[in-house]
C-alpha positions in Angstrom: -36.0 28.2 9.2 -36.3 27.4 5.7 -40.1 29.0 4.1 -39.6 26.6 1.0 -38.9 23.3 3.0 -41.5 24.5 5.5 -44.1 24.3 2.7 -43.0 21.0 0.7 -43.2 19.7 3.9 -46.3 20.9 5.0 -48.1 20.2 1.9 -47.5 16.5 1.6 -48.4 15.9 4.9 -51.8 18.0 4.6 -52.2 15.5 1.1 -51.4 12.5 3.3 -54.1 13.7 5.9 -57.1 14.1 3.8 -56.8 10.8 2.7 -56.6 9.7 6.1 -59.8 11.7 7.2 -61.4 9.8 3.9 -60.5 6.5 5.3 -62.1 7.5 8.6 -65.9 7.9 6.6 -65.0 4.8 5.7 -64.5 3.3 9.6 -67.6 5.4 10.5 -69.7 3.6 7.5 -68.0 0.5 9.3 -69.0 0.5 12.9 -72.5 1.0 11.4 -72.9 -2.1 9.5 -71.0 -4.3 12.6 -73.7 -2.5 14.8 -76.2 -3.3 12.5 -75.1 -6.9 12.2 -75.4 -6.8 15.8 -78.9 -6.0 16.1 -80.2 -8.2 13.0 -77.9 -10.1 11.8 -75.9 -11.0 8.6 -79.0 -9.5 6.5 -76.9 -7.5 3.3 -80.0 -5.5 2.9 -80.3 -4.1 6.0 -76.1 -3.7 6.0 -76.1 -2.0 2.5 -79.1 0.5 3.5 -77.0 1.2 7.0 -73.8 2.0 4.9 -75.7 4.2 2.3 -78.0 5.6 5.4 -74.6 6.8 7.1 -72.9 7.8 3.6 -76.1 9.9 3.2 -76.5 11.8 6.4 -72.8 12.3 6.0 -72.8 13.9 2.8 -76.6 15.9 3.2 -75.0 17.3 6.6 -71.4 18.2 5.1 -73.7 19.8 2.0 -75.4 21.7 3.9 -72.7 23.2 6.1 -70.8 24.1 3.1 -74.0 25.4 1.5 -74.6 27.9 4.7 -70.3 29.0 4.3 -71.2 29.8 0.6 -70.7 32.9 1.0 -67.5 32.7 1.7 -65.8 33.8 5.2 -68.0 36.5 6.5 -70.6 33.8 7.8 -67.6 32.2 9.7 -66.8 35.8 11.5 -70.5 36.7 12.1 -71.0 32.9 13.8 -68.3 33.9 16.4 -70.1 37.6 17.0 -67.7 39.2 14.5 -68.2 43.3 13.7 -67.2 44.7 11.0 -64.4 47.7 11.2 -65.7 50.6 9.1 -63.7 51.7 6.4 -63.7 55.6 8.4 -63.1 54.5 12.0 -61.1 56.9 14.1 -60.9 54.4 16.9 -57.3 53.8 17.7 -57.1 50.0 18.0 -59.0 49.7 14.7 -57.5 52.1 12.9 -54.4 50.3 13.4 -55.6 47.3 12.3 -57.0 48.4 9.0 -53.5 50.0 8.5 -51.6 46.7 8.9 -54.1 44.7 6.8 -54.1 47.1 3.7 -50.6 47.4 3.4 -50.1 43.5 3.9 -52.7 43.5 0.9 -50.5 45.9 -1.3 -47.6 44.3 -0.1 -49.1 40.6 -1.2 -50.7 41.7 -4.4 -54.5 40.5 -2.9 -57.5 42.6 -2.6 -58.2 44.3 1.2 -60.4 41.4 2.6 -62.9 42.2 5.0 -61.9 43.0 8.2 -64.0 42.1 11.7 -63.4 42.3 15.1 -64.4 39.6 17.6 -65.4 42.1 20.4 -66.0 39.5 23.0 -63.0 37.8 22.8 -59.9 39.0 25.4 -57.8 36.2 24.0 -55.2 36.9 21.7 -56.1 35.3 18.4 -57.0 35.4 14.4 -58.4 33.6 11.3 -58.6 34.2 7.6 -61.3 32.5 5.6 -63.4 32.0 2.6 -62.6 30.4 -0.6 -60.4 32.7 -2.8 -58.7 36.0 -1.9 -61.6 38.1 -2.8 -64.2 37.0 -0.6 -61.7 36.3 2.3 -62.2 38.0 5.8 -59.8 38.4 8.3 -60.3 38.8 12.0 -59.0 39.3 15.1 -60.0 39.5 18.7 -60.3 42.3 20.9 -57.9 41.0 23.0 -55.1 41.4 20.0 -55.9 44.4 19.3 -55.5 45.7 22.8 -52.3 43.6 23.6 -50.4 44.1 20.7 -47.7 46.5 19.5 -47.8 47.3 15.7 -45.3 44.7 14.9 -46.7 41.9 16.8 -50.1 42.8 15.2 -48.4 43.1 11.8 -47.1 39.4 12.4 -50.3 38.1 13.2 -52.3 40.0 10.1 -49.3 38.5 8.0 -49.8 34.6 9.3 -53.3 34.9 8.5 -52.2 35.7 5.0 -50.2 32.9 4.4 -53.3 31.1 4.9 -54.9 33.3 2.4 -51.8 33.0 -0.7 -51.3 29.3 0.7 -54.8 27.9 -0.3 -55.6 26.9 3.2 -58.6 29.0 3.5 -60.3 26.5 1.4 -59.4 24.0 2.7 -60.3 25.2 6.2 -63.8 26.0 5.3 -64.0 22.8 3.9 -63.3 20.9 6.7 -65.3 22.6 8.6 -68.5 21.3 6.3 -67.1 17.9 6.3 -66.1 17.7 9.9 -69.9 19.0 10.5 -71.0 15.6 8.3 -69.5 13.4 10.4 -70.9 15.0 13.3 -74.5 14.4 12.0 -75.1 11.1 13.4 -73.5 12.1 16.5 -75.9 15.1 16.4 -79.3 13.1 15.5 -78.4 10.5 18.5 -78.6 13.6 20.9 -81.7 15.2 19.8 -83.3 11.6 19.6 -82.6 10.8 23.2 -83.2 14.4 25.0 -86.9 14.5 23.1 -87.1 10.7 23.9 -86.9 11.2 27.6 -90.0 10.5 29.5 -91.1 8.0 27.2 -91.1 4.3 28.7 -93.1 2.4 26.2 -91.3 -0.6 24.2 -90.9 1.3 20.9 -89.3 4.3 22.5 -86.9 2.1 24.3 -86.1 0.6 20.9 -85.5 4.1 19.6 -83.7 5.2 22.5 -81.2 2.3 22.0 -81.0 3.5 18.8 -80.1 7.0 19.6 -77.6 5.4 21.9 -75.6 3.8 19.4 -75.9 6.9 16.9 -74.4 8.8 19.9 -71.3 6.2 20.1 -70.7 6.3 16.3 -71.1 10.0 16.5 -68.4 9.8 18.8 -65.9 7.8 16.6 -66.6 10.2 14.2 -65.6 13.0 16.4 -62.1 11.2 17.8 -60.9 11.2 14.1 -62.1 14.1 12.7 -60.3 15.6 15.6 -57.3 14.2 15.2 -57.2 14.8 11.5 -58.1 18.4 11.7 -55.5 19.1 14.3 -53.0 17.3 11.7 -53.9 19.6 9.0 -53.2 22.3 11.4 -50.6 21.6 13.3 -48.6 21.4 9.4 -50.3 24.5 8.4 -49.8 26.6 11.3 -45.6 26.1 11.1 -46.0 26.6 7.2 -48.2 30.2 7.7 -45.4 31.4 10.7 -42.7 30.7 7.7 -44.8 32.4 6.0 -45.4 35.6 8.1 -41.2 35.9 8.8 -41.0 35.9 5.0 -43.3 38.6 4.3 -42.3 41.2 7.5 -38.4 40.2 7.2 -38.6 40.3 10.6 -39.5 37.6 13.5 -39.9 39.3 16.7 -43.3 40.3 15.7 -44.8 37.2 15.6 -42.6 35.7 18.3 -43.9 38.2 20.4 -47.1 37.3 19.8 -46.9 34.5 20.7 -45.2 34.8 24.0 -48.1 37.7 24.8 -50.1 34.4 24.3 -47.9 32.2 26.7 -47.9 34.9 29.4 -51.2 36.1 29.7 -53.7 34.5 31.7 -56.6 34.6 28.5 -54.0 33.3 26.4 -55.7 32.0 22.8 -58.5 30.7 24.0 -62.0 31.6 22.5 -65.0 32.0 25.3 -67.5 30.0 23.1 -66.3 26.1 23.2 -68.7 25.1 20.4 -67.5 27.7 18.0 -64.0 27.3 19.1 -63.7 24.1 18.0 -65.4 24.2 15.5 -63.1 26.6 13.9 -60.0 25.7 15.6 -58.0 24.5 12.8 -58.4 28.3 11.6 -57.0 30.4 14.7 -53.5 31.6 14.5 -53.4 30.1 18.5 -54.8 27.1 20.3 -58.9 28.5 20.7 -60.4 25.3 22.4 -57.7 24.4 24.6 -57.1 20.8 23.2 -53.9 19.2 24.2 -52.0 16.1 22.2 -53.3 14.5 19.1 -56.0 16.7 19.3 -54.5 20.2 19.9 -54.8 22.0 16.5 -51.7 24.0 17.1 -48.2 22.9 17.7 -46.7 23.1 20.9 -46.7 27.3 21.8 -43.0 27.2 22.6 -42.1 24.9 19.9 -43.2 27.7 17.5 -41.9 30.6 19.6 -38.2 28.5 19.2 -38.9 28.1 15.4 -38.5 32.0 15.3 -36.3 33.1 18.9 -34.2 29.7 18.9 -32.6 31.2 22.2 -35.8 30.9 24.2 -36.6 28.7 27.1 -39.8 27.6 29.1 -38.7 29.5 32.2 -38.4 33.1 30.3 -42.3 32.1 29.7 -42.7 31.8 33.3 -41.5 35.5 34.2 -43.1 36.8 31.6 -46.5 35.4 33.2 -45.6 36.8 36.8 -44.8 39.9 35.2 -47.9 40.3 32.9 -50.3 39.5 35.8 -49.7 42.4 37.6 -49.4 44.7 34.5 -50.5 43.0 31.4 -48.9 44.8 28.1 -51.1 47.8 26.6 -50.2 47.3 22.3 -50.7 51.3 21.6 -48.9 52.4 24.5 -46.0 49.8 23.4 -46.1 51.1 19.8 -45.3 54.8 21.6 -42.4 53.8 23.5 -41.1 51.6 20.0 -41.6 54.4 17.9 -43.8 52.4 15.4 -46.6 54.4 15.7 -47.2 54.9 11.7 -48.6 57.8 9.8 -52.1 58.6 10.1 -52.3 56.4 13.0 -51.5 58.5 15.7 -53.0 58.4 19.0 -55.2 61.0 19.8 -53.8 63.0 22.3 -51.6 60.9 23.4 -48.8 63.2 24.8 -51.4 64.4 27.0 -53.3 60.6 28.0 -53.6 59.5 31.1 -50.9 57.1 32.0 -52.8 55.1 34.2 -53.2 51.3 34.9 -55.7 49.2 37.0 -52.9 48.0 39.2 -51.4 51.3 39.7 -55.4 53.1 40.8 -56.1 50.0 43.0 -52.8 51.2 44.9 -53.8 54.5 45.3 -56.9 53.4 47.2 -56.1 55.3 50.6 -52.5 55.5 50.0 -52.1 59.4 49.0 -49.3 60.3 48.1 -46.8 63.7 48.1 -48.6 64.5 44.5 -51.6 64.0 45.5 -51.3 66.6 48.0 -50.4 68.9 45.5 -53.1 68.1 43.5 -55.7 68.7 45.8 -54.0 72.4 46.9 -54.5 73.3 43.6 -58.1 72.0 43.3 -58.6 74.0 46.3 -56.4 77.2 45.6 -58.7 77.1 42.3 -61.7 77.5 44.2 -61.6 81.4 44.7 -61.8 82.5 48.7 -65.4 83.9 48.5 -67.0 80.2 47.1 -64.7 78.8 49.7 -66.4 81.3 52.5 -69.8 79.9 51.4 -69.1 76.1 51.3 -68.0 76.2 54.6 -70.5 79.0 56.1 -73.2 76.9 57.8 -76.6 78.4 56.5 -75.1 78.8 52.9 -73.7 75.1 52.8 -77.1 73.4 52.1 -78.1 76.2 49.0 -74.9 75.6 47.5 -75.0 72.1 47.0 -78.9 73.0 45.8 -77.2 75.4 43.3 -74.6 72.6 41.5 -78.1 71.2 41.0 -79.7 73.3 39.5 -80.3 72.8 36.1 -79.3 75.2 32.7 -83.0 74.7 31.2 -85.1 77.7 32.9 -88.2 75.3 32.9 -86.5 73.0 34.7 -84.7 74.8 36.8 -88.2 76.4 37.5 -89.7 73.0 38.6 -86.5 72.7 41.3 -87.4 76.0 42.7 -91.1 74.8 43.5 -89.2 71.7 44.6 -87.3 73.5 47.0 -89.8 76.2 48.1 -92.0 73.4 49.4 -89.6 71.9 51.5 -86.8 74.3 52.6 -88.2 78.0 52.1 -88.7 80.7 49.6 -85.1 82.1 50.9 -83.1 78.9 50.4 -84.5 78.5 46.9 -83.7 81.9 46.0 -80.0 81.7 47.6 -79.5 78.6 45.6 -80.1 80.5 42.6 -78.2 83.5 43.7 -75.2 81.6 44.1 -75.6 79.4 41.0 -75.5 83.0 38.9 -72.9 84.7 40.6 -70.5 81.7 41.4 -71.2 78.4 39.7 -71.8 79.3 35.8 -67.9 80.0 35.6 -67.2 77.0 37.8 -64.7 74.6 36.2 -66.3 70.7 36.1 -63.8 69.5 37.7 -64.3 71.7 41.0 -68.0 70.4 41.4 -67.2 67.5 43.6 -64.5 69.1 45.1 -66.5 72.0 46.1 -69.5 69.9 47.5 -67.1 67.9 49.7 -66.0 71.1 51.3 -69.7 71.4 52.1 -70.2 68.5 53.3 -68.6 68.6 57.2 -70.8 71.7 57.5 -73.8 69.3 56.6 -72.9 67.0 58.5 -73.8 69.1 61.7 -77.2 69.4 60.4 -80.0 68.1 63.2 -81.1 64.6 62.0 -84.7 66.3 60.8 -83.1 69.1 58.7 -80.8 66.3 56.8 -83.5 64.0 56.1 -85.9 67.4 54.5 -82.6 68.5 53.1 -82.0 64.8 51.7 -85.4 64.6 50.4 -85.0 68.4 48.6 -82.2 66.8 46.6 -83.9 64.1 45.2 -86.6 65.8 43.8 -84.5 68.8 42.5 -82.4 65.8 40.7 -85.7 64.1 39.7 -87.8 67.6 38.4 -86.6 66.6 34.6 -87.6 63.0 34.9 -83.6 62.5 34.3 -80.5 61.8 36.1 -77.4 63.1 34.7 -74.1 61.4 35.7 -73.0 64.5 37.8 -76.4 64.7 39.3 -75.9 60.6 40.5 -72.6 61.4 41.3 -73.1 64.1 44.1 -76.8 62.7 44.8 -75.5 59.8 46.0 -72.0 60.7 47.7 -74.5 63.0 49.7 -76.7 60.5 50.8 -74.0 57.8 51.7 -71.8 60.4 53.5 -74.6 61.7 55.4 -76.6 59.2 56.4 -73.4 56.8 57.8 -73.1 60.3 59.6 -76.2 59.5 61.5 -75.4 56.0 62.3 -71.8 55.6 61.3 -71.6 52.0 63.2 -74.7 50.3 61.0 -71.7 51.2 58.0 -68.5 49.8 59.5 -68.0 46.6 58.1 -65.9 44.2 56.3 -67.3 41.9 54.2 -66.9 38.6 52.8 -67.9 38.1 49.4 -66.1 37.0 46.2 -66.5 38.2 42.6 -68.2 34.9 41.8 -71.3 35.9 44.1 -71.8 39.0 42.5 -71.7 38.4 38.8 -75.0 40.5 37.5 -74.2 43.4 40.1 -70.5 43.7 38.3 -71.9 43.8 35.1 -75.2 46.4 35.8 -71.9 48.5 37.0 -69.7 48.1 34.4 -72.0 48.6 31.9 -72.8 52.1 33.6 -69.3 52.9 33.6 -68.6 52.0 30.2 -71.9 53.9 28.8 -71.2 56.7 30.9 -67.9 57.0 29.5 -69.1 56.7 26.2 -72.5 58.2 25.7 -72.4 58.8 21.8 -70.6 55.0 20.7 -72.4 52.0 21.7 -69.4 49.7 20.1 -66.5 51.7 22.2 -68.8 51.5 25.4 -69.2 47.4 24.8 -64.9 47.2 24.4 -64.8 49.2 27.6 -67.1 46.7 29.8 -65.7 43.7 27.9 -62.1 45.1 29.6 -63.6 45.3 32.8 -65.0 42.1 33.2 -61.8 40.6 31.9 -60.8 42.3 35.2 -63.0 40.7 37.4 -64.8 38.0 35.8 -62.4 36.6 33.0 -64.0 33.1 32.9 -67.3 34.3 33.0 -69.1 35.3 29.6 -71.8 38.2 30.3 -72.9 39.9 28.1 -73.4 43.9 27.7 -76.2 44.8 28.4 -76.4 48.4 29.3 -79.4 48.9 31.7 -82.5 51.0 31.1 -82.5 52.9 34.2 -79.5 54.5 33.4 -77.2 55.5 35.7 -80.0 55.1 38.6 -79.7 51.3 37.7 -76.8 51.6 40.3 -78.7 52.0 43.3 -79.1 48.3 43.4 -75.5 47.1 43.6 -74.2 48.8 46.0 -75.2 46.9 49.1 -73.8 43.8 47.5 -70.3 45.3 46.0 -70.2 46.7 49.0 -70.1 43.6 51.2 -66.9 42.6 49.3 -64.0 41.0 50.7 -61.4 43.6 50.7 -59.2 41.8 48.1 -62.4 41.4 46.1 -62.9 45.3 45.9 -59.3 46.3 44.7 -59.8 44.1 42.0 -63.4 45.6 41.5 -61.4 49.3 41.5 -58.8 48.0 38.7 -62.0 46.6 36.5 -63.3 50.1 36.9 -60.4 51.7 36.3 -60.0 49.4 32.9 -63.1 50.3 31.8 -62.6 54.0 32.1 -59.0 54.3 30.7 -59.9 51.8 27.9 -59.1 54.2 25.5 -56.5 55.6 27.1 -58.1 58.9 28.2 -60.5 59.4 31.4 -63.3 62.1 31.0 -64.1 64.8 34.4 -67.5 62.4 33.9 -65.6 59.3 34.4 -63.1 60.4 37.1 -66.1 61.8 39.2 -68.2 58.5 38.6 -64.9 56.7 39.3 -64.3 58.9 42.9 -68.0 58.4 43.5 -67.9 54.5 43.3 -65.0 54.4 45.5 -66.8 56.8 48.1 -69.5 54.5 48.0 -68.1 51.3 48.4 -65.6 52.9 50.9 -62.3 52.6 48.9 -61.4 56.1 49.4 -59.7 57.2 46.4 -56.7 60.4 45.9 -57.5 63.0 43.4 -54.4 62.5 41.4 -55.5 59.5 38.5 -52.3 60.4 36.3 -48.7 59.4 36.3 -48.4 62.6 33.3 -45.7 65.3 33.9 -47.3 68.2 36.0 -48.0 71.5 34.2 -51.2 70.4 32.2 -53.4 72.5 35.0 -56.8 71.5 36.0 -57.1 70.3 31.5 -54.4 67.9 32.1 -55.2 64.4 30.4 -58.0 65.4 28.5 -56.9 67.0 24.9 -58.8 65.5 22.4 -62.6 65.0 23.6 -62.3 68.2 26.2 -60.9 67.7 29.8 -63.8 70.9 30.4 -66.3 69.7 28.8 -69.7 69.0 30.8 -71.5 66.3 30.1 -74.2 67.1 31.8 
């Protein structure tokens, strides 16, 4: 590949182009007169007021769009829900990305431009604009910055600069005011006719027929300026990979790009159509998924053979196969490359949790030799006396009272009444026995463990005593006017194990549902997940649920919208997750696993809410999450933000 031919090339035919999209104002101001002449005949009044009519609402809407771009490219990222990366971020994923972009600005001689994230977005794409290096914004989409090693990033940062040095931000943003113009009698023919329905008078019939014909020129207008803004593309787009080869010396980056593009099922594609193609002629990939004169990019494998001339269309089709089950994870590639660079480092990441969705959904009730060991050690770690009580039958139900009970003496004062009025002065004051002797040393992660050892002896409870002892845990949980995640966690896990113990065959089922039927119930609990997982950073909780739903709903576009109630919002999904079809639930257990490990790192919090939803919805789940060498102990996967830690 030649960059210097590339770019002649490119240039005249992006000269030869614009002319072309001038002589299709011209066709547009064309139809309008022959329709005119149509409807009144060869009057050149009425023909040169039609032709200045369309010239004007051409030129007014194309003003106005450039007007609201003024500022440069930042309106352009903000339109496609664009957030900005902080200049201090210790997130992983962004700090990676402000890395690559400041040195490709030091190495191109042009200021850092502004850099945004489109968090919605799990297609792998990217744009540059504005009007001059110095108010230019470049972003990416969440789904780049998750799938992409360093290099392939670094490729794709570096093809958005080319468009930057090139000129063809301008352009770009240009176009996008003029293409807007065009579109402005197509636009006014719409709104006529949906606030002209209803109407049936002679006048609004006239107007309607008016609308109609606005609507077909609007039309016309859209064909060609669709087919000339791919043009300019499709030139620009081989002219910026040139570009990006020139500036990284290297071309597997961007190649692999774009066969991460090719062989993932979200490929390019932007979830907003509108948006998408409005700005299509921008993206480094196809964002609208428009195919022949219209498609804005060139063929995908035309470019990938531009830069890897050795690759064929069936390599494509492994990749895909291969990527479905496991799709790639960009930090955990720049690990195994080595290109992790300085000041980048993952947090941790010796220590992370190697886990996958794939790999979780096929531990679901398939332990194995490991997990055996872990759960001796959980158990050995439990000293012989706390075991004694969990299993002794009058102790069992003031135990699980005690893992209640709160560290606030007030509260924990309000749980005693609680517990006093229903079960006794002498359970109450075991539970808090036990809680100071055993429990304030207890590690987290023995909390669940511990209550499930309790749980058989419960289980033998008469039916009266569980449903007292049922209610006693509910208010204890409820005497703060709170529900911690711990307290949901065991709270519910009680209630489901012991109440199916009272009429196990109302609970044995299999249901039939899909994924489809159930869309607001998978978002209420991924949105818990992701929130629970991260209390303290609203914008890490939203990339966690947005990897979830790419899970289980990737066509689907809901937002996040963490509940009010909390964790307690959960109460109302699980009857419906819970009639799932059985291949509907694993991949419900790998978009909760997606959303837990989203950073890499899964919380005692998250694995107990995790163990909890899989109790629930009957997807019994082993207690060993990680695919880590052994020796980390009962800490193990957890360095930076405190394996011990309770969230509580």
């Amino acid at each position: 590949m030649n960059f210097f031919e590339e770019q002649a090339r490119a240039r005249r035919n992006s000269t030869r182009l614009v002319v072309l999209f001038a002589l299709a104002v011209l066709g547009i101001v064309v139809m309008v007169d022959l329709l005119v002449l149509l409807m009144v005949g060869p009057r050149p009044g009425a023909l040169l007021a039609a032709a200045l009519g369309a010239v004007a609402v051409i030129g007014l809407g194309s003003l106005f769009r450039i007007a609201s771009l003024r500022s440069g490219g930042e309106p352009v990222a903000l339109q496609l829900g664009g957030v900005p990366v902080p200049e201090d971020t210790r997130d992983p994923h962004l700090r990676r990305l402000r890395n690559v972009v400041e040195e490709m600005s030091i190495a191109s001689g042009v200021p850092v431009p502004k850099i945004y994230v489109l968090e919605q977005e799990a297609g792998i794409n990217a744009f540059a604009a504005g009007y001059s290096a110095s108010d230019a914004v470049v972003a990416v989409t969440r789904g780049a910055l998750e799938r992409l090693n360093r290099d392939e990033l670094q490729g794709v940062v570096a093809h958005e600069f080319s468009h930057v040095l090139n000129g063809d931000m301008r352009l770009n943003i240009r176009l996008m005011g003029v293409l807007f113009g065009i579109l402005m009698i197509g636009i006014i023919g719409r709104k006529i006719l949906l606030h002209g329905r209803g109407f049936r008078n002679s006048a609004t019939l006239a107007v309607i027929g008016a609308a109609l014909a606005a609507m077909a020129v609007g039309s016309l207008g859209m064909f060609f300026g669709r087919m000339i803004k791919a043009g300019v593309s499709r030139s620009r787009e081989m002219l910026a990979d040139a570009s990006a080869v020139q500036f990284t010396r290297q071309t597997a980056g961007i190649a692999g790009a774009l066969k991460k593009i090719g062989g993932l099922d979200a490929g390019s594609r932007l979830a907003h159509r509108e948006d998408a193609e409005e700005v299509s002629h921008m993206l480094f990939g196809e964002g609208a998924g428009l195919s022949g004169l219209f498609a804005t990019h060139p063929p995908l494998i035309k470019r990938i053979q531009a830069l890897d001339p050795g690759f064929r269309a069936e390599q494509l089709s492994r990749l895909q196969m291969k990527w479905r089950s496991l799709p790639p994870d960009g930090l955990q590639e720049d690990v195994a490359l080595g290109l992790v660079a300085p000041g980048e480092a993952l947090p941790g990441v010796d220590r992370a949790l190697s886990i996958t969705p794939p790999m979780v959904a096929a531990q679901v009730a398939q332990p194995r030799d490991e997990d055996y060991e872990r759960a001796h050690a959980l158990v050995s770690a439990i000293s012989d006396a706390l075991h004694d009580v969990a299993t002794h039958r009058e102790a069992a139900m003031p135990l699980v009272l005690a893992l209640l009970l709160d560290a606030r003496s007030d509260v924990r004062e309000r749980q005693h009444s609680e517990i006093v009025a229903r079960l006794g002065v002498s359970v109450a004051t075991e539970a808090a026995h036990l809680r100071e002797t055993y429990l304030l040393t207890l590690h987290p992660m023995l909390r669940l463990p511990l209550a499930a050892m309790a749980f058989p002896v419960l289980r033998r409870r008469p039916r009266p005593e569980l449903g007292t002892f049922l209610d006693t845990v509910h208010a204890v949980i409820h005497a703060d006017n709170r529900v911690s995640l711990f307290e949901y966690c065991l709270g519910r896990l009680l209630e489901v194990q012991l109440r199916e113990a009272l009429d196990p065959g109302r609970h044995i089922q299999f249901g039939r549902r899909k994924p489809g039927n159930v869309k607001s119930e998978f978002a209420t609990l991924l949105a818990v997940v992701a929130q629970a997982g991260n209390p303290d950073d609203a914008a890490q909780a939203q990339r966690a649920y947005l990897a979830g739903m790419q899970r289980v709903l990737p066509r689907d576009h809901v937002p996040y919208a963490p509940p009010a109630a909390g964790v307690q919002a959960l109460d109302a999904v699980w009857e419906p997750l819970d009639a799932l079809d059985p291949l509907a639930k694993q991949v419900m257990v790998e978009a909760i696993t997606a959303a837990i490990s989203h950073d890499g790192q899964v919380s005692v919090a998250e694995s107990e809410l995790l163990r909890t939803i899989c109790g629930v919805l009957h997807c019994p789940l082993p207690p060993t999450l990680e695919q880590s060498p052994r020796g980390g102990g009962l800490g193990q996967g957890r360095s930076d933000r405190g394996a011990l830690a309770d969230r509580r």
